[in-house]
N, C-alpha and C positions, 0 to 999 in steps of 0.2 A: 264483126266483119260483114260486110254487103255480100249478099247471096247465099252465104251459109246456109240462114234459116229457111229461105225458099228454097234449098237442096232438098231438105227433107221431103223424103216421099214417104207418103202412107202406104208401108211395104206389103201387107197385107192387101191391101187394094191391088195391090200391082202384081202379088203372086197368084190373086185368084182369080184376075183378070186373065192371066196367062193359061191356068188351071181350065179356063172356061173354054180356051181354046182345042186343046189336048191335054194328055197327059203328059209332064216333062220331070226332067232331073235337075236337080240344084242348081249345079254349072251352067248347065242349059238354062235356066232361068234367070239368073245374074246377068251373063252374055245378053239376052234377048232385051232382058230391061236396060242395058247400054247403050243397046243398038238401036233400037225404037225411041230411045228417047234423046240419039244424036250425041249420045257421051255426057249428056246435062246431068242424068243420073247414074252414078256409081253405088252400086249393091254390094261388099261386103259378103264374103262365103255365111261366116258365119251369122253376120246380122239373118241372113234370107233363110237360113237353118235352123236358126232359134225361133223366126215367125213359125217354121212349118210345123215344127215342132208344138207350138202353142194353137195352129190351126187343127194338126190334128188330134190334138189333147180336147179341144172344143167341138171336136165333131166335125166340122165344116169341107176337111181333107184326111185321107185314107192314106197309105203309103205302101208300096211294095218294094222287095227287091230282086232283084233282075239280077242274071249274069253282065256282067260287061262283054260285048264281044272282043275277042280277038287278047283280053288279058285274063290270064288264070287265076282263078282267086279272086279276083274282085266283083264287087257287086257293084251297083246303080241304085238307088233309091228315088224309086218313081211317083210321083203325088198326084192322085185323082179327087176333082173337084164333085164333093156329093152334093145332093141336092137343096139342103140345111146352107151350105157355104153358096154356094146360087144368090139365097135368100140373103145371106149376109152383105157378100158382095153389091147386092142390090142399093142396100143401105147404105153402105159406105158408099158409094160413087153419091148419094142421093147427100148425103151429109156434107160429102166431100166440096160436089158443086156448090151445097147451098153458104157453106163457109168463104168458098172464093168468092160467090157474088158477094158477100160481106164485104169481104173486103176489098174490091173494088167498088163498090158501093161508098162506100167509107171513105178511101182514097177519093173519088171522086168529089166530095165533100171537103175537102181538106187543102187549106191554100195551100201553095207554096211545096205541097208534098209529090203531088202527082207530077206524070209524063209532061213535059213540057210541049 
């Protein structure tokens, strides 16, 4: 199917992107990545929960929990980007861009393939 596979976003890029900004909660960061990226990117609860999960199994992000306000009993589980994920982050955007120019690079090379 056309577009599928340029859906995929490198979710870790995107959660520590957000990370870099504040600190946020899951929902909040699903939301945020829809909304910045015009609806083109749809994130999944749990896809974005199993990355945080593996970020901060790697050091990169820390996790607390919070009260929710105004509901009893519930918490928030809030992710701060430390300074090890900074460093990662850095690299992925850096991998990231150098794989698109690839492949525009390559597209551009390619009869009959590219923009017309």
């Amino acid at each position: 199917m056309a577009g599928e596979s340029t859906k995929r976003a490198p979710v870790d890029m995107l959660c520590l992107a957000l990370l870099g900004e504040r600190d946020m909660y899951g929902y909040e960061m699903v939301q945020a990545i829809a909304e910045r990226s015009g609806g083109r990117l749809q994130l999944a609860e749990a896809a974005l929960y199993m990355a945080m999960y593996k970020l901060v199994q790697k050091g990169y992000v820390t996790d607390r929990r919070e009260p929710e306000s105004g509901k009893r009993g519930k918490t928030r589980i809030y992710y701060h980007l430390k300074p090890a994920g900074k460093a990662y982050l850095t690299a992925l955007i850096d991998d990231y861009n150098n794989t698109a120019l690839g492949v525009q690079s390559f597209m551009a090379h390619t009869e009959g393939m590219g923009r017309p």
